[in-house]
N, CA, C and O atoms as a GROMACS GRO file, in nm:
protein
  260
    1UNK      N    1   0.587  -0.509  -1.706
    1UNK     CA    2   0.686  -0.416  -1.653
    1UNK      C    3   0.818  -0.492  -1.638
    1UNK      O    4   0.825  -0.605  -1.590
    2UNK      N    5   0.926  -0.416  -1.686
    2UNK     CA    6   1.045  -0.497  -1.638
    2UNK      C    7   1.141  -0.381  -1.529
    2UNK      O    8   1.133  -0.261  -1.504
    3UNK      N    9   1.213  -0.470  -1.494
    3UNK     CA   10   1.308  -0.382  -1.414
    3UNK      C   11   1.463  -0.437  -1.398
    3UNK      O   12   1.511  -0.548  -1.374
    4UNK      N   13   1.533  -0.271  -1.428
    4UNK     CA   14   1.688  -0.336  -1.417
    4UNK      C   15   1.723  -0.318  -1.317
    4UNK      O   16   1.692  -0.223  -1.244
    5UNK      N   17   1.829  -0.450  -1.285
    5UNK     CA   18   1.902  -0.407  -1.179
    5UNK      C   19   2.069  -0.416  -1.176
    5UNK      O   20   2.115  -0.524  -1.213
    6UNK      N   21   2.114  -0.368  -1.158
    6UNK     CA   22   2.269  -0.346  -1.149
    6UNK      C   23   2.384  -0.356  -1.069
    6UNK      O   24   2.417  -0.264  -0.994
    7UNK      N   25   2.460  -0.478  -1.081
    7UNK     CA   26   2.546  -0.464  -0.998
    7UNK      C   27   2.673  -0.501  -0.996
    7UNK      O   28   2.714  -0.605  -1.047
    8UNK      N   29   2.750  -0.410  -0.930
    8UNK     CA   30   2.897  -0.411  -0.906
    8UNK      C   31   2.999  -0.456  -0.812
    8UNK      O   32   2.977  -0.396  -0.706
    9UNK      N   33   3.105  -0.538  -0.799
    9UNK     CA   34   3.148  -0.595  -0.721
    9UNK      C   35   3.170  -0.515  -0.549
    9UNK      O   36   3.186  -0.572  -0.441
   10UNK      N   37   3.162  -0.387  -0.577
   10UNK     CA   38   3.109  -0.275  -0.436
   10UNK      C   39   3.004  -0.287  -0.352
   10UNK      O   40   2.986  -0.259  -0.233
   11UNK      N   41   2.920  -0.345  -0.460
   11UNK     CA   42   2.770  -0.301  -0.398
   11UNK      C   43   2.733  -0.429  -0.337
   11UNK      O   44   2.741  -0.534  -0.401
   12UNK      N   45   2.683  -0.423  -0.186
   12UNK     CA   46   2.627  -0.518  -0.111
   12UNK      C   47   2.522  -0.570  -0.174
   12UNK      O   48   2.461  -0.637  -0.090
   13UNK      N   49   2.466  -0.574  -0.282
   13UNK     CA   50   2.346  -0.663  -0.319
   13UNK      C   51   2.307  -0.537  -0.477
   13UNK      O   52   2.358  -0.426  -0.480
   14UNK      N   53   2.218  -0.585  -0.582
   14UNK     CA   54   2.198  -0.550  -0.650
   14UNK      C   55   2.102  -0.420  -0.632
   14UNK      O   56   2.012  -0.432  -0.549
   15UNK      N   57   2.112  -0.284  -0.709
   15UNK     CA   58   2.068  -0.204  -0.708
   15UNK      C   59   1.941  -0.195  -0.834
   15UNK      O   60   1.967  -0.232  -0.948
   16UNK      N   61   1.815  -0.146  -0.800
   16UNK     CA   62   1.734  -0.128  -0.897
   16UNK      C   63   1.746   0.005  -0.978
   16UNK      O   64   1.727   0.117  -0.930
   17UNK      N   65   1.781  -0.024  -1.113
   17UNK     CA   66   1.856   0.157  -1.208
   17UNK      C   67   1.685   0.163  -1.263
   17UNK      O   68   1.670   0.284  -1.284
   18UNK      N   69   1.574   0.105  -1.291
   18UNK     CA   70   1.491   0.126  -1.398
   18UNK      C   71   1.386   0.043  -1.379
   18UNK      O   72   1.382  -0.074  -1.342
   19UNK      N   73   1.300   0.120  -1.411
   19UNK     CA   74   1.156   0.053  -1.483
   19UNK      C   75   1.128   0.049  -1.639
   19UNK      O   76   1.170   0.148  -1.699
   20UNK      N   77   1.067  -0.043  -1.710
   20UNK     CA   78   1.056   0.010  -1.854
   20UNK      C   79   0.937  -0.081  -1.855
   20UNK      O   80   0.915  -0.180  -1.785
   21UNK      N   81   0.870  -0.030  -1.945
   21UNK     CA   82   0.733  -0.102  -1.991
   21UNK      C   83   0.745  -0.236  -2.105
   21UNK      O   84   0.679  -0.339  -2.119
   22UNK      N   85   0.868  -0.177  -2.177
   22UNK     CA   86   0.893  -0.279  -2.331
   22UNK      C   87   1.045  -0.353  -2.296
   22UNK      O   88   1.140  -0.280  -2.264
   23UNK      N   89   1.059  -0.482  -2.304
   23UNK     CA   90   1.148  -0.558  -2.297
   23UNK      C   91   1.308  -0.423  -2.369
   23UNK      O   92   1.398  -0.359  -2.312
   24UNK      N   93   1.272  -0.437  -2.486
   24UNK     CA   94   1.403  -0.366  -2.555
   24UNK      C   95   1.427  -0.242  -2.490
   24UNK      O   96   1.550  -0.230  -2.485
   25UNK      N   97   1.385  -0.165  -2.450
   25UNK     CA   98   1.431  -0.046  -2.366
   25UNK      C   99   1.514  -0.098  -2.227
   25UNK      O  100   1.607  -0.040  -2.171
   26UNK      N  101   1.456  -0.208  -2.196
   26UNK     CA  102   1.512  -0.247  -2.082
   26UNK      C  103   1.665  -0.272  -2.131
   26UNK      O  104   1.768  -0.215  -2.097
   27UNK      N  105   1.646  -0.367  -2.213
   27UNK     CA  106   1.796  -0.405  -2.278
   27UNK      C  107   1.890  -0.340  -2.297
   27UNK      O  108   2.003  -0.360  -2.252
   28UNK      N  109   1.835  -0.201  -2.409
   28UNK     CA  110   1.895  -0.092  -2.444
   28UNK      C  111   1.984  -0.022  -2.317
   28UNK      O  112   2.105  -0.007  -2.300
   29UNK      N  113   1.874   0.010  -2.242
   29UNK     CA  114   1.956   0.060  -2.104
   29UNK      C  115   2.066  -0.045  -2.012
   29UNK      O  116   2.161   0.004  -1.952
   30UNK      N  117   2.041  -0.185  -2.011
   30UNK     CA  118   2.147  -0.219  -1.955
   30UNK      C  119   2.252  -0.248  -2.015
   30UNK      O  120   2.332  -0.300  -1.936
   31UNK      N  121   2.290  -0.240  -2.113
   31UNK     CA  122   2.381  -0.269  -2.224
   31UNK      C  123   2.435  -0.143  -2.224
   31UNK      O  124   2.557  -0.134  -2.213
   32UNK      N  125   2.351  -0.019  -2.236
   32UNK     CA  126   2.443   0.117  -2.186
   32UNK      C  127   2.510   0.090  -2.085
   32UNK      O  128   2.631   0.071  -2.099
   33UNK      N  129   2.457   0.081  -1.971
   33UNK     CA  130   2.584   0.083  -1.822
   33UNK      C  131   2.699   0.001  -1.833
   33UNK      O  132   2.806   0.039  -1.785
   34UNK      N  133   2.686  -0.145  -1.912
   34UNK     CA  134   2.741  -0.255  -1.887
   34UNK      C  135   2.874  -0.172  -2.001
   34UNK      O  136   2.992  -0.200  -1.985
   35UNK      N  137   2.839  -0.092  -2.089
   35UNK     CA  138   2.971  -0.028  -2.179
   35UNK      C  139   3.023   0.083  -2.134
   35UNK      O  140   3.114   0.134  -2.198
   36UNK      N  141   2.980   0.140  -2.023
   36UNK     CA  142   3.042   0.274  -1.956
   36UNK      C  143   3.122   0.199  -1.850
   36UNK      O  144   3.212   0.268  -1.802
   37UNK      N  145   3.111   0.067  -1.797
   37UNK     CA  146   3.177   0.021  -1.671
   37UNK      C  147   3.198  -0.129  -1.667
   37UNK      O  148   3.101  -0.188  -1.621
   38UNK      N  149   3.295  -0.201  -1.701
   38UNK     CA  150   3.347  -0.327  -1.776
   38UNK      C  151   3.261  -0.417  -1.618
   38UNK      O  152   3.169  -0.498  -1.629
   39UNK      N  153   3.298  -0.390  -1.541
   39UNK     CA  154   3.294  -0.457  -1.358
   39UNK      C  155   3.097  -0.460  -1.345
   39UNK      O  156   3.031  -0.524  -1.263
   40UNK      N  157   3.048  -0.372  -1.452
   40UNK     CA  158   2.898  -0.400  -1.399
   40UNK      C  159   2.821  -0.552  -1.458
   40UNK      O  160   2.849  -0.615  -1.560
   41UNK      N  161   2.757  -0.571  -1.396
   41UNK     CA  162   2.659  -0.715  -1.429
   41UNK      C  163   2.550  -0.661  -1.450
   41UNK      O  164   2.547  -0.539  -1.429
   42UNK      N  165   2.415  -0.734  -1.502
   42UNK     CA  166   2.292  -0.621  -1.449
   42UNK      C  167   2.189  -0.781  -1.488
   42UNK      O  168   2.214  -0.855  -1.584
   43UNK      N  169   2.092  -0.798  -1.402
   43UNK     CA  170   1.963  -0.871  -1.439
   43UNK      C  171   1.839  -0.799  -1.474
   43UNK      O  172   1.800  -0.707  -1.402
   44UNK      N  173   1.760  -0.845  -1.602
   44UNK     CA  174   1.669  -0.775  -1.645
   44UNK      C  175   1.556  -0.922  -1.572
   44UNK      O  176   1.581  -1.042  -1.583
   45UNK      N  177   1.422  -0.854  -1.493
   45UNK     CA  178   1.334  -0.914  -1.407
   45UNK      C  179   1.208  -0.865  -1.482
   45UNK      O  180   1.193  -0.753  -1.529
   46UNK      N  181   1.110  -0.980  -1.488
   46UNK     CA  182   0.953  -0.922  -1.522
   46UNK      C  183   0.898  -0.960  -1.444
   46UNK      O  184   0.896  -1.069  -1.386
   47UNK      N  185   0.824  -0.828  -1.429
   47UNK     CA  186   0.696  -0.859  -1.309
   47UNK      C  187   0.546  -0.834  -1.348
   47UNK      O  188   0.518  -0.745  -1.427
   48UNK      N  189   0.474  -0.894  -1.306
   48UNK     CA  190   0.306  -0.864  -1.357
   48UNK      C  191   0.217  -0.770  -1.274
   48UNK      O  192   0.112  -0.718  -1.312
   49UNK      N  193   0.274  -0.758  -1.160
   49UNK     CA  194   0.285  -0.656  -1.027
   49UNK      C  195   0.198  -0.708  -0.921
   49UNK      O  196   0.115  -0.638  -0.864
   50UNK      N  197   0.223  -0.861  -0.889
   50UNK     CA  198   0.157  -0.956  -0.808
   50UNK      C  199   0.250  -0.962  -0.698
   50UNK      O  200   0.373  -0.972  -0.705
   51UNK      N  201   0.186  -0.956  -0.608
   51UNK     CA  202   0.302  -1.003  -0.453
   51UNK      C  203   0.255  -1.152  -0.412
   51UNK      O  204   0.159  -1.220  -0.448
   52UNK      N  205   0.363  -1.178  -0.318
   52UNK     CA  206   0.315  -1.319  -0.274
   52UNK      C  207   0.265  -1.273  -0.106
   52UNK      O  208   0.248  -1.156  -0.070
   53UNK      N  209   0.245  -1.410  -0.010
   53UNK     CA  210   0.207  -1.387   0.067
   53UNK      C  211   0.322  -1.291   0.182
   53UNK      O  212   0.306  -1.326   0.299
   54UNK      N  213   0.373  -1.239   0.174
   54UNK     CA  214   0.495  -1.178   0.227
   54UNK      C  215   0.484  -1.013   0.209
   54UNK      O  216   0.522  -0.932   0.294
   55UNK      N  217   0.424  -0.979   0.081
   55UNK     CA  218   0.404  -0.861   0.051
   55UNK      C  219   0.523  -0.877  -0.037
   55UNK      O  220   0.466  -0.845  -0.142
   56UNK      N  221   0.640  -0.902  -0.072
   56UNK     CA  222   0.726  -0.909  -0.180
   56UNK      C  223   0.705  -0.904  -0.348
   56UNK      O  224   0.623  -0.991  -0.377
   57UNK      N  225   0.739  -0.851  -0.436
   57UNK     CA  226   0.655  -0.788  -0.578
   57UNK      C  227   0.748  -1.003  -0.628
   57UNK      O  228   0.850  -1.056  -0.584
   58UNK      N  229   0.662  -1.046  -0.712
   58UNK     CA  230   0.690  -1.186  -0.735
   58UNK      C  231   0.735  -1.090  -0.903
   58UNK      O  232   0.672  -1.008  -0.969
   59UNK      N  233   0.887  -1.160  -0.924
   59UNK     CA  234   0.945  -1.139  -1.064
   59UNK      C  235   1.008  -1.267  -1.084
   59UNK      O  236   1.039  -1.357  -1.006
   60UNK      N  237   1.019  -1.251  -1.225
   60UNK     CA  238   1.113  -1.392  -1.307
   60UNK      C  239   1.172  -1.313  -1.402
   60UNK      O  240   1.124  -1.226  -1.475
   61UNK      N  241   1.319  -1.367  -1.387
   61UNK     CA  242   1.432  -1.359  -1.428
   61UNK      C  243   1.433  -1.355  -1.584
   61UNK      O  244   1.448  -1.466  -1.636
   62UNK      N  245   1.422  -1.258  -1.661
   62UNK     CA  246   1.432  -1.259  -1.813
   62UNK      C  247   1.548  -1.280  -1.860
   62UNK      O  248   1.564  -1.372  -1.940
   63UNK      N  249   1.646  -1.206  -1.825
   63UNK     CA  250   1.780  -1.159  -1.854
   63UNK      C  251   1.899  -1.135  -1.754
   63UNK      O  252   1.881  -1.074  -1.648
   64UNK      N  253   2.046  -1.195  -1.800
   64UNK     CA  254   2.129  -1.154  -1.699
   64UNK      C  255   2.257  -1.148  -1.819
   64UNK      O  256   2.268  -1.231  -1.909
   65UNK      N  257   2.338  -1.044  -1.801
   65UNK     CA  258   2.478  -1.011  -1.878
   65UNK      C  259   2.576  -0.930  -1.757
   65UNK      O  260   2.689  -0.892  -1.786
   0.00000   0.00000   0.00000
């Protein structure tokens, strides 16, 4: 599973836009936002859907533009 997240120099911390199952959809979609709005950033995260001891979902960082 990956997940995007998006963010803009407004936003107090990064927002989650998406889930996608396949790496390239993920892409596809953040590369859309990032051309509708020059100011967005977005990190693409994979997760295996494991938490740690905290209850927190444990992801690693695939992608950032």
């Amino acid at each position: 599973m990956y997940q995007v997240y998006i963010d803009k120099p407004s936003y107090f911390e990064p927002d989650m836009a998406g889930e996608f199952k396949d790496l390239k959809s993920a892409e596809e979609f953040a590369e859309k936002e990032k051309a509708l709005d020059s100011e967005v950033t977005y990190e693409i995260k994979e997760t295996s859907g494991c938490f740690n001891s905290y209850g927190e979902l444990i992801t690693s960082l695939v992608k950032r533009g």
